[in-house]
N, C-alpha and C positions, 0 to 999 in steps of 0.2 A: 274787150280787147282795146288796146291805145297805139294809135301811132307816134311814133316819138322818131323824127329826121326821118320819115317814111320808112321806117321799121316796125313792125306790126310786133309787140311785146302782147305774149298770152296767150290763151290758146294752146295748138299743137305742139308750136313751135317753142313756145315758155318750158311745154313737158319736156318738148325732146331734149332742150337748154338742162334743164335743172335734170334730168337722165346722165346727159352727160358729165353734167360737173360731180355729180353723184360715181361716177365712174371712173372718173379721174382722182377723186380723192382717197377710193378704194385703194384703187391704184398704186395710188403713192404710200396708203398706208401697211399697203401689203409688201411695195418695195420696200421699207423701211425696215417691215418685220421681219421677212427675208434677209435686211440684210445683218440686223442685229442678230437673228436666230446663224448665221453662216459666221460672223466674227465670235461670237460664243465658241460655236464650232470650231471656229480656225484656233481659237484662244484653248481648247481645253484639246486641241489635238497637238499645238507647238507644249504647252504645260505634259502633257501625256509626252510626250519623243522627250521631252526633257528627262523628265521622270527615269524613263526608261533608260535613257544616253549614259544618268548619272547612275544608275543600277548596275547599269552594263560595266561603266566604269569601276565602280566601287567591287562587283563580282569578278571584272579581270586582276584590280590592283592585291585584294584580296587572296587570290591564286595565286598572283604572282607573289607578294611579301610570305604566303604559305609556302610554295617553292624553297622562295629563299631563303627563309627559316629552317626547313625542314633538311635542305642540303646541308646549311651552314653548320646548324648544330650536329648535326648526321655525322659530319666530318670530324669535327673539329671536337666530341665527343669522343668518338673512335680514336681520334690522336691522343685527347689525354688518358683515352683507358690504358693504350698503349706505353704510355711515360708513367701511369702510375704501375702497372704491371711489372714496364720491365724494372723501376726503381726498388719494389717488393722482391723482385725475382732477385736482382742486383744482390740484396741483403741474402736472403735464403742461400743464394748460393755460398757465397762468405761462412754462413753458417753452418752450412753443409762441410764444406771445407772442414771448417774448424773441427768438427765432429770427426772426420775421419782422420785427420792428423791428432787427434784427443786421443782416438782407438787406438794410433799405430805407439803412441806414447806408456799410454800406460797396459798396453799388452806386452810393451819390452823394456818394463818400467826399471827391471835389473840390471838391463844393461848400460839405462840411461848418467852419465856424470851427474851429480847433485849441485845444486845453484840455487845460490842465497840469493831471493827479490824481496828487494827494499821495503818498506812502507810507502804511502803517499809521503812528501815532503813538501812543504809551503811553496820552499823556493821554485818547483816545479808546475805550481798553478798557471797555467794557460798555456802549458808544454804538453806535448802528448807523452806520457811516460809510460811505462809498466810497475805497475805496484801490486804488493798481497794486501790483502784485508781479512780480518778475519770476527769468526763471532764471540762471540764475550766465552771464554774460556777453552776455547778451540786451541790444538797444537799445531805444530809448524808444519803439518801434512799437506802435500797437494791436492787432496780430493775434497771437491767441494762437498760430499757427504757429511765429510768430518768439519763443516762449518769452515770453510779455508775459499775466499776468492782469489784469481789473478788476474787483473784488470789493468785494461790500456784506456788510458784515459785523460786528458786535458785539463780536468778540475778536479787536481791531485788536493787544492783546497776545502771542496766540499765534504771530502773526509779528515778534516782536522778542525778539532775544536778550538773554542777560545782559548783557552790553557795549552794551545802546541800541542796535546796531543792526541794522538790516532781514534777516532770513533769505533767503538763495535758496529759489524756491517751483518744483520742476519740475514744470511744469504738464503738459509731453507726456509725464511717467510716470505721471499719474494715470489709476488705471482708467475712469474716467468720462469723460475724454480720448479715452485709446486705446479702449475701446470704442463710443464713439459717432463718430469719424471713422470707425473698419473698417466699421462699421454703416453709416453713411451716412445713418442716420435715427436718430430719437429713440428712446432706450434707458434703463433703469433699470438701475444694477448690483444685484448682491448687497452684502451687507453688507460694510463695508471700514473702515478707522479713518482720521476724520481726520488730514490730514496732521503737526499739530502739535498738537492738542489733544487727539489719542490717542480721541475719545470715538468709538464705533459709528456708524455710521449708511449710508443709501445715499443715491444720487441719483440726480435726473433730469435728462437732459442730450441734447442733442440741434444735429448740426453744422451750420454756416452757409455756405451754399455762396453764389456770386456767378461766374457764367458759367464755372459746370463745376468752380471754383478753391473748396478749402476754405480761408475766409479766418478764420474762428473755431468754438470749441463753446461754446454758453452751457449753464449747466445750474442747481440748485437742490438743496437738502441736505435732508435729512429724517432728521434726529437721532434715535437710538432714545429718548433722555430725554427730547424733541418727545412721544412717541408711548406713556411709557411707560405714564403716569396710562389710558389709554383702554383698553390691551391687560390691563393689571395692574386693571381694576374688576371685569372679572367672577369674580377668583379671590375676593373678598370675598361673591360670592352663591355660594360651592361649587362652582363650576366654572372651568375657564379658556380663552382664548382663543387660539387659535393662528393665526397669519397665516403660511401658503409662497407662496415665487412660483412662478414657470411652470418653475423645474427642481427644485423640488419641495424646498427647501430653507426651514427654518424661518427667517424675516424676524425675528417678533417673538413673544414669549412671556413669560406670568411665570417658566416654568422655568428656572432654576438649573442643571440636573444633569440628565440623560437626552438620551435619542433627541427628545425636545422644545423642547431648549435650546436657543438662538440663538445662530448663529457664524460667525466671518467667512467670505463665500463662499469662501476655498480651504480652508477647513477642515471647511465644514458639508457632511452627508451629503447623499445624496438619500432623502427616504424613502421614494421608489418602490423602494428597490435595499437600502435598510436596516434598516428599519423592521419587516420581520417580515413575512410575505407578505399578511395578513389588512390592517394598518395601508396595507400598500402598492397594496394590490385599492383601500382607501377612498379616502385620498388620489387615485388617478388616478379612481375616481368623481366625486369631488368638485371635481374642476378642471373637468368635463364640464357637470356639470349640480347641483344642488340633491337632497339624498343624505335619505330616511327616517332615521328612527330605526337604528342599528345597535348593535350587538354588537360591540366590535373588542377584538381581544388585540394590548397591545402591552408589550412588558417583563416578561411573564410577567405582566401584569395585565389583567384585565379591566373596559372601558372603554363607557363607550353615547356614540357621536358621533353629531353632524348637520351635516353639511357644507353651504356656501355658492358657487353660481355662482361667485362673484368668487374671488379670489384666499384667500379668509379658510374657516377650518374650524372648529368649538368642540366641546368635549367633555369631558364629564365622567363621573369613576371611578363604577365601577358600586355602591361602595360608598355610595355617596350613593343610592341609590336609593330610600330611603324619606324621606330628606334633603333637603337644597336643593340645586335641580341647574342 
């Protein structure tokens, strides 16, 4: 042992010194590691509420953009079933009409005054006029049987050739002909090309019986350029609009290109049979009854539809989802 300023260094007093500092350095090591182990803690419990806050968030924003997808289209689905209904109904009934003033015509065909109708004439193109047409060696009869049309119509041109004159019009190979005499009753075809002016469209048509005898078929045109402006406005709010009929074939669309594109009935698919089994599950939902919010894969794309009772379906890419839909 050494005194040093009359301090006695060694000994007891050295141990209990060097005890101590040994105990304070624990000390301090253990503070430390405590407190690194508690800021970990605190670091992976604020990262952890984070986590959770943004989950929370993204599981309520999600609900809610589901909501308001689910309403939006809900609606606004139901309105255009509605407008394309009643615009089909509009037609049919027209057609209907015409059938029973056809009936009252030629059941009292004896009594009826005789009346010469024109040809189409040039001068009358883009006039609505009434004109006959007829098939290449048909006589001046009114009954479309005997190859004889009477047609109101705007493009008294599309029945006149380069030469000025009148086109033969075969009336008994038009699909809307032949399928509404087989039918027996009032029919809308699929989509088909007018006869001379080439443009898309279908029609409603419906035969005219007189004591068992089919004596005519009257019917009415529904032009896809009629129809396009109504089908083609919702693609300007991020979505778009699809119309099929009852064989499950796209009528009307803004599509261009795809399994959505509208095309002439011998050409156009069924999309129950085409369409991808998910598209083709919705579709036949949707002809049944008025269809939730959905999920559908079609094209390798992922799509949210809500289908309409009537004849009409809308749907928009799931990419729009936080979008206009």
């Amino acid at each position: 042992m050494k005194k040093i300023g009359g301090i006695t260094v060694g000994g007891l007093q050295q141990r209990i010194f060097n005890l101590m500092l040994v105990f304070i350095l624990a000390l301090v090591g253990a503070y430390m590691a405590v407190s690194a182990y508690q800021a970990k803690n605190l670091e992976r419990i604020v990262r952890d509420a984070e986590t959770g806050q943004q989950a929370s968030i993204a599981a309520i924003s999600e609900e809610t953009m589901h909501a308001v997808l689910q309403g939006t289209l809900k609606k606004s689905t139901a309105l255009q079933a509605y407008i394309a209904g009643d615009l089909f109904g509009d037609v049919k009934t027209d057609v209907l009409t015409l059938q029973t003033l056809a009936e009252e015509i030629f059941a009292h065909a004896e009594g009826m005054p005789q009346h010469a109708v024109p040809g189409p004439k040039a001068e009358n193109d883009g006039v609505a006029s009434v004109m006959a047409l007829h098939e290449a060696g048909a006589g001046g009869g009114d009954a479309t049987p005997d190859g004889n049309l009477l047609i109101a119509s705007d493009r008294a041109g599309n029945y006149i050739d380069e030469d000025g004159r009148v086109r033969d019009f075969p009336v008994r190979e038009r699909p809307w002909y032949r399928q509404a005499a087989e039918a027996g009753e009032l029919i809308f075809t699929g989509v088909e090309e007018d006869a001379y002016s080439g443009i898309p469209g279908l029609v409603c048509a419906a035969p005219v019986y007189v004591g068992g005898e089919l004596k005519a078929v009257v019917g009415a045109d529904i032009f896809l350029d009629a129809i396009r402006d109504y089908v083609e406005y919702a693609s300007t709010e991020g979505s778009f609009l699809v119309i099929v009929n009852r064989d499950g074939q796209v009528l009307f669309s803004p599509a261009s290109e795809g399994v959505f594109r509208p095309a002439l009935s011998s050409e156009a698919p069924d999309l129950r049979e085409s369409g991808g089994p998910e598209l083709a599950a919705f579709v036949t939902r949707a002809m049944e009854a008025a269809t939730e919010l959905e999920q559908v894969e079609a094209e390798g794309k992922e799509y949210y539809m809500a289908g309409g009772r009537n004849i009409t379906w809308r749907a928009c890419r799931s990419s729009a989802w936080a979008g206009r839909c």
